[in-house]
ROMAR-346574 format. One line per 2 residues: number of its first residue (from 1); their letters; for each residue x, z, y of N, C-alpha, C. Coordinates in steps of 0.02 Angstrom, whole numbers, plus 50000, padded with zeros to 5 digits. Layout:
// ROMAR-346574
NUM = A = X:Z:Y:X:Z:Y:X:Z:Y  ...
// end
This chain:
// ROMAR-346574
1 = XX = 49280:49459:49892:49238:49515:49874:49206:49545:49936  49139:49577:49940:49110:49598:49972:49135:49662:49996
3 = XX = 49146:49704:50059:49152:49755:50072:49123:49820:50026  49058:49815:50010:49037:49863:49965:49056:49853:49893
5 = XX = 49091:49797:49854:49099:49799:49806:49175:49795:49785  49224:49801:49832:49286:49817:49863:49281:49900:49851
7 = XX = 49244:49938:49902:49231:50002:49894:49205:50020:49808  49171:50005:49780:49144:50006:49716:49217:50029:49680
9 = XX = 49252:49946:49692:49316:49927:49613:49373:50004:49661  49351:50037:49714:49422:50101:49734:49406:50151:49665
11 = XX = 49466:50177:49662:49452:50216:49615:49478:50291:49657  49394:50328:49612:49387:50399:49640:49431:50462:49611
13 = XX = 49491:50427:49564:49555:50479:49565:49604:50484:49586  49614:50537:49632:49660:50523:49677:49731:50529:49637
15 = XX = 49737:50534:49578:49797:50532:49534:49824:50454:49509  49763:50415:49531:49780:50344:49495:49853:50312:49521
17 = XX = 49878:50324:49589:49938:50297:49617:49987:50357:49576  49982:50391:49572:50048:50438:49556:50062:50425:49462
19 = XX = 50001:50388:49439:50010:50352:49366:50029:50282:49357  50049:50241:49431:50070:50197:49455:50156:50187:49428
21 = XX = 50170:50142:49406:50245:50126:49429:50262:50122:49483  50304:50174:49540:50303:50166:49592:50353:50117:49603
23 = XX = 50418:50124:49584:50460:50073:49595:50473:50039:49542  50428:49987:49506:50449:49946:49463:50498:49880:49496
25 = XX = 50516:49852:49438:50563:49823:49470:50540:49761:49518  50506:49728:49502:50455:49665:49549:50439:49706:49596
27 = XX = 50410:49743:49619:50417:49775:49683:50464:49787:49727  50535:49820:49707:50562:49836:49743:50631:49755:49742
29 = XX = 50628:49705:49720:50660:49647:49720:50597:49601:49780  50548:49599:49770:50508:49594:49841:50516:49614:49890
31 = XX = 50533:49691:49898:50548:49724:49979:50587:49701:49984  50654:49685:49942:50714:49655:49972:50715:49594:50001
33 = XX = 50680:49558:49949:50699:49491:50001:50642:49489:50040  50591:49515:50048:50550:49485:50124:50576:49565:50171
35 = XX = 50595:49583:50152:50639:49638:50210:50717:49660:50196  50761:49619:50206:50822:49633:50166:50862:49704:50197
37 = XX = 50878:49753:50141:50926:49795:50177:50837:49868:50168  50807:49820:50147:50726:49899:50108:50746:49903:50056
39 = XX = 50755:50001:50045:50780:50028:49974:50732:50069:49947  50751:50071:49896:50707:50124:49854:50692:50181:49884
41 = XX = 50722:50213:49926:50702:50279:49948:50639:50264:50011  50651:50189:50046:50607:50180:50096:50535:50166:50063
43 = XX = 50533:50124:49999:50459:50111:49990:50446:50171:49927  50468:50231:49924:50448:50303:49896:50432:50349:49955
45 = XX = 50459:50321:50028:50410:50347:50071:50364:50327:50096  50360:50261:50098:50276:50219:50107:50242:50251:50062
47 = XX = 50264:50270:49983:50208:50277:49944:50169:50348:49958  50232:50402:49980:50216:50452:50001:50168:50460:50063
49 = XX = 50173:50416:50098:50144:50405:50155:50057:50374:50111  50063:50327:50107:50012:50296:50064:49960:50360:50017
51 = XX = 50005:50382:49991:49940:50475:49944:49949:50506:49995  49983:50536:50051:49967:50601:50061:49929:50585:50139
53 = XX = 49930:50536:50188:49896:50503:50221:49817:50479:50217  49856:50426:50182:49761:50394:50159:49727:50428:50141
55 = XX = 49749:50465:50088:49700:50490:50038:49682:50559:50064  49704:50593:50141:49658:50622:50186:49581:50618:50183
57 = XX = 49562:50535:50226:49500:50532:50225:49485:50494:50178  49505:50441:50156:49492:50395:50097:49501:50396:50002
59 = XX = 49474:50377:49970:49468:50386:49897:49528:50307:49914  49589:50294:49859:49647:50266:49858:49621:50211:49815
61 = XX = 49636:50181:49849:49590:50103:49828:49636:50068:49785  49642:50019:49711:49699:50010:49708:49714:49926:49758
63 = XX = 49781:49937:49748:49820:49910:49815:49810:49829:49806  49813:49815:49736:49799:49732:49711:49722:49698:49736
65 = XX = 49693:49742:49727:49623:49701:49769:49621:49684:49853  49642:49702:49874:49651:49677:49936:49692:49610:49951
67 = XX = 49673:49579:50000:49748:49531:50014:49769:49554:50063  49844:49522:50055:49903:49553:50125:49858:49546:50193
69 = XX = 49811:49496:50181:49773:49472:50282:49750:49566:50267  49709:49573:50223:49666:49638:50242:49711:49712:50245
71 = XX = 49758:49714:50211:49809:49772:50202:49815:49780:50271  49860:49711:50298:49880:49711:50370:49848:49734:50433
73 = XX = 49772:49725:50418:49729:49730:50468:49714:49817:50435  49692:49857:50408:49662:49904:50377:49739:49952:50416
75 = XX = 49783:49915:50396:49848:49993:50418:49859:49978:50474  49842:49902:50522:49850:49900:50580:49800:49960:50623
77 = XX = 49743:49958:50582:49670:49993:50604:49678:50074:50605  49698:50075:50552:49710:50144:50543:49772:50188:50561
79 = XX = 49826:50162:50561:49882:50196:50577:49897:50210:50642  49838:50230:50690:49855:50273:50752:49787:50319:50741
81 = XX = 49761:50310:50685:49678:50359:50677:49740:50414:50632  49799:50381:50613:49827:50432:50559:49881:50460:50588
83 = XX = 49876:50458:50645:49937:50456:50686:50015:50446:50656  50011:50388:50627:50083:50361:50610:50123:50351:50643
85 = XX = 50192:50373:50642:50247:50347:50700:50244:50262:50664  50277:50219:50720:50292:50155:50693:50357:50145:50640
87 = XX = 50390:50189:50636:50419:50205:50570:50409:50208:50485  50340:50262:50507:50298:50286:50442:50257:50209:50442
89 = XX = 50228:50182:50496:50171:50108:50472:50223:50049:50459  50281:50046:50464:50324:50000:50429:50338:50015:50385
91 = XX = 50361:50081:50323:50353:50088:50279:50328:50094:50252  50252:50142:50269:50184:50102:50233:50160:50044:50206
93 = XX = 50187:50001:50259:50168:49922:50264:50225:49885:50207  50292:49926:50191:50337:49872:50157:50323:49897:50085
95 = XX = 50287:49973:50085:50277:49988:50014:50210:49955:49994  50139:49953:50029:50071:49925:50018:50101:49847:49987
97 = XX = 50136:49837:50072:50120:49744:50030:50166:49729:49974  50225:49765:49964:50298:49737:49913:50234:49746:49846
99 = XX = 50210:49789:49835:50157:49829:49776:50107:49784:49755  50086:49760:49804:50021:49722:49811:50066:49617:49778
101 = XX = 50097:49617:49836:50121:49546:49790:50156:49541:49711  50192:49604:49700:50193:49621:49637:50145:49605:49558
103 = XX = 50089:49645:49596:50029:49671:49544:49981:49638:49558  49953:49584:49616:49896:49531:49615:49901:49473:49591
105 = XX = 49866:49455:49568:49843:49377:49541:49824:49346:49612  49788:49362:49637:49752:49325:49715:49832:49297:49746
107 = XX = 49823:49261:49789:49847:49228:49859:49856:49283:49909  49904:49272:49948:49912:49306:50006:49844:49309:50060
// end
């Protein structure tokens, strides 16, 4: 998808993640095994991180259109514009991508 039509499919309510299953179960059986010993309380603070962060400057895109290459690069990009400790951008990063391989059809 094109950058502008990426921006298009974001959606302009910032309530759409908090109508999200945050920890369904395919999500949080993902954090575990590609990060073993990530709990539920860690990717409920990515998510927290994820609304009350992003959605600073950005309208909250949902998380399945992206692939993991672009997630990676976008929070690599952004998470010193957001001044993230490397704490908060690893849990960002284990809640975005666990969410994202969950809920996409696409390829990594």
């Amino acid at each position: 998808l094109s950058l502008r039509r990426q921006r298009q499919m974001c959606i302009r309510d910032r309530s759409y993640t908090a109508k999200q299953e945050l920890l369904d179960p395919s999500t949080q059986t993902i954090a575990e095994k590609r990060w073993p010993g990530t709990s539920a309380s860690d990717l409920l603070k990515g998510h927290s991180i994820f609304i009350s962060n992003c959605a600073k400057c950005h309208d909250l895109p949902k998380i399945e259109i992206f692939s993991e290459r672009k997630w990676i690069h976008e929070i690599d990009e952004m998470a010193p514009k957001a001044e993230l400790t490397a704490a908060q951008k690893d849990l960002l990063s284990k809640y975005v991508l666990s969410f994202r391989e969950a809920h996409s059809t696409n390829e990594r």
